[in-house]
C-alpha positions, 0 to 999 in steps of 0.5 A, a space after each residue: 392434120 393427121 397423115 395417111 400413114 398415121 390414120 392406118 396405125 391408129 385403125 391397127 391398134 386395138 379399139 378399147 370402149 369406155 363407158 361412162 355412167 354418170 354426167 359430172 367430172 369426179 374420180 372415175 372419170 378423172 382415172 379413165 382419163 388417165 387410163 386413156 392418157 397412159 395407153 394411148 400409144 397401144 390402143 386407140 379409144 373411144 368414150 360412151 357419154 349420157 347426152 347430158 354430160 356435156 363437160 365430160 364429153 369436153 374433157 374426152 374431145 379435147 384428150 383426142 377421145 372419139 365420144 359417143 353420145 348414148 343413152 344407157 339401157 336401163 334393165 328390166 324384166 317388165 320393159 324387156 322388149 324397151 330394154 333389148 332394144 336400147 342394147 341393140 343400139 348400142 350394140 351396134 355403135 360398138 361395131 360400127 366403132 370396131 371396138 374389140 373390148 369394152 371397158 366399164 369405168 364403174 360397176 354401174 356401167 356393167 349394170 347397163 351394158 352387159 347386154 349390149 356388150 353381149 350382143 355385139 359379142 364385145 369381152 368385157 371388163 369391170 372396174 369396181 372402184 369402192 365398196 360392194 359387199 351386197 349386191 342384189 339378184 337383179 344387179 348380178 344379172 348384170 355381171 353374168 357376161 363379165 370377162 374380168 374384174 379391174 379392182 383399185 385394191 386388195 380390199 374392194 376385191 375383198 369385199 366384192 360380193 361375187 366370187 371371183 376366180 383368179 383368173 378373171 381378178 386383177 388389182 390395178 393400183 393407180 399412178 401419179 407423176 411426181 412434180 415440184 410444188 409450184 412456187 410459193 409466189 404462185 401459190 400465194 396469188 391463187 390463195 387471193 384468188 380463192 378468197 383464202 385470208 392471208 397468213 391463214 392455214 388453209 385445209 382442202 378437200 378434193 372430192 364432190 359434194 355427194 353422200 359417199 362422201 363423209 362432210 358431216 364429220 369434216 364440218 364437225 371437225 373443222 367446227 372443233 378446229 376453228 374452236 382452238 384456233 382462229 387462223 384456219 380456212 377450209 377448201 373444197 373442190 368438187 362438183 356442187 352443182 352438175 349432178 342434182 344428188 350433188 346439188 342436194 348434198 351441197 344444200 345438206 353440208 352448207 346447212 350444217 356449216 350455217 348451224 355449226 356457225 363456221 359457213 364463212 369459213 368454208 369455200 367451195 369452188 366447184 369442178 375445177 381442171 387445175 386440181 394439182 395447182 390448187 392442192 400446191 397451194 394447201 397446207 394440208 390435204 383431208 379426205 372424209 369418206 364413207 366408203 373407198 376403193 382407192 381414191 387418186 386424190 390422195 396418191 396426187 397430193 401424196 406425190 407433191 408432198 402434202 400432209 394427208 389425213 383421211 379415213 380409215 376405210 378400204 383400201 385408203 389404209 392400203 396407200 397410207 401407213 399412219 404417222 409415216 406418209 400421212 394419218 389415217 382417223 377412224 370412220 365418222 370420228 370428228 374428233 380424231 380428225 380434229 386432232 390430226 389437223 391440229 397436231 400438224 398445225 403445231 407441229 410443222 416439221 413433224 407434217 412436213 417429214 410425214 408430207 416428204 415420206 409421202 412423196 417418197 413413197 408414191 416415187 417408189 410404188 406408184 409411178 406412171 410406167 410401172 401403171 402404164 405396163 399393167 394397164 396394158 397387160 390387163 387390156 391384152 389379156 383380155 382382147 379377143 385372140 
């Protein structure tokens, strides 16, 4: 039970509002998670879920997150009156909350609740986590009232459709905790959890089953993998079955794994909380995407020293200096996906130098301190004086 005392610091500290877009726990939510985890001490925080996103909603309860369930408003010149309104909801839930300063997680985020922030004559700020080289006139409506911008990497900001002045871009390089790998017993026990053959190289993947998310190139990949050697198993780990664009990809990718006759050798697990367990229990780390802000999946296995072998897009190239702290292969390009993962097979203590050089790096560049300082200096100075 909280004291008195405890009650009052907690109402001092600035009120930050999270607003989350989508149902399904995947990288944004994860990384506001961590925003939240880092600042707790200097700012008091409050989460803005779909009614429907009832895991994500768990997740924020249990992080000690006061959770607001809303539905979003949806923008539109011809349901004008509808839209107005549903921003005057949520307009006055901020100030019932006090919040001072409204975070989006993610630009969709912004595309809702500009309006609503306005009204409640709330700053906010945007994070732009991938990709936007083009938006629509209607969508930049949207980004009129934006205080500032949170970029994940010099090349989202880059690509950014808008023109953004200086003062109102910032690039916050996310952080991880460098820990030791669990011990190989206990690895060795949640690799016959999952179903993992024994003796068996197993290759995961940490990302929902979604579209932005490249899987045709990983299954052709493994395809030619599984062509040389017999000895290889393939993990993904993300949410099949929460989001329906999910469902309908995780239908699409099993198809395609079913035609290239390599299905049973692929597991997929689902959301699951224990991502640093499970990544502990790999050999080596993949992730194929079509389009990248700068994803926390690698910087996690980087920090426990896995051999990471991903896409050349956006800011991935940012993180990864290829052959030094993992192997970057170009875009849709199976083959020297394929190749990578075989050369680290064969050639183990060469995967092991890059996995170790990895970990040094992430020691180096992307501790938690040197985030939670920057974390907090963007809040500040973008907090109503």
């Amino acid at each position: 039970m909280r004291s008195a005392d405890s009650n009052v610091v907690e109402a001092e500290k600035p009120t930050i509002a999270h607003f989350l877009p989508w149902d399904g726990i995947g990288g944004v939510e994860i990384a506001t998670l961590r925003i939240i985890e880092a600042t707790r001490d200097q700012f008091r925080h409050v989460a803005f879920c779909k009614p429907t996103a009832l895991e994500l909603k768990d997740a924020c309860e249990k992080a000690g997150v006061v959770v607001v369930s809303y539905v979003p408003p949806e923008p539109s010149v011809r349901h004008a009156l509808r839209y107005f309104k549903q921003s005057l909801t949520v307009a006055r839930e901020m100030k019932r909350l006090g919040v001072n300063l409204a975070h989006c997680s993610e630009t969709k985020a912004t595309y809702h609740n500009s309006l609503a922030a306005f009204l409640a004559r709330v700053p906010m700020i945007t994070h732009v986590r991938s990709r936007y080289p083009e938006i629509g006139l209607r969508d930049r409506l949207g980004f009129l009232g934006v205080a500032g911008y949170v970029f994940v990497s010099q090349d989202s900001r880059r690509q950014f459709a808008l023109r953004i002045p200086d003062a109102k871009a910032r690039v916050l390089y996310d952080a991880v905790d460098i820990t030791e790998p669990q011990k190989a017993s206990v690895s060795k026990t949640l690799r016959k959890e999952l179903g993992v053959a024994e003796g068996a190289t197993l290759v995961g993947m940490i990302a929902r089953v979604n579209p932005q998310k490249d899987y045709d190139t990983l299954a052709n990949a493994a395809a030619l993998v599984l062509a040389h050697r017999t000895d290889v198993q393939f993990l993904v780990v993300g949410d099949n079955s929460v989001v329906e664009m999910n469902r309908e990809h995780y239908r699409h990718v099993h198809k395609r794994l079913v035609d290239l006759g390599i299905a049973d050798r692929f597991i997929f697990t689902g959301f699951r909380s224990d991502v640093p367990r499970i990544v502990s229990a790999l050999d080596l780390f993949v992730l194929c995407t079509h389009r990248e802000g700068l994803p926390l999946s690698i910087l996690e296995a980087m920090a426990l020293g896995k051999t990471v072998i991903a896409t050349r897009v956006d800011g991935i190239p940012e993180v990864i200096t290829d052959g030094v702290t993992g192997y970057l292969h170009g875009h849709e390009k199976s083959d020297e996906l394929a190749n990578a993962i075989l050369k680290c097979i064969e050639h183990p203590d060469l995967a092991k130098k890059v996995g170790d050089a990895a970990r040094e790096h992430c020691r180096r560049t992307y501790n938690s301190q040197v985030f939670t300082a920057n974390v907090a200096q963007i809040y500040r100075e973008f907090l109503p004086s």
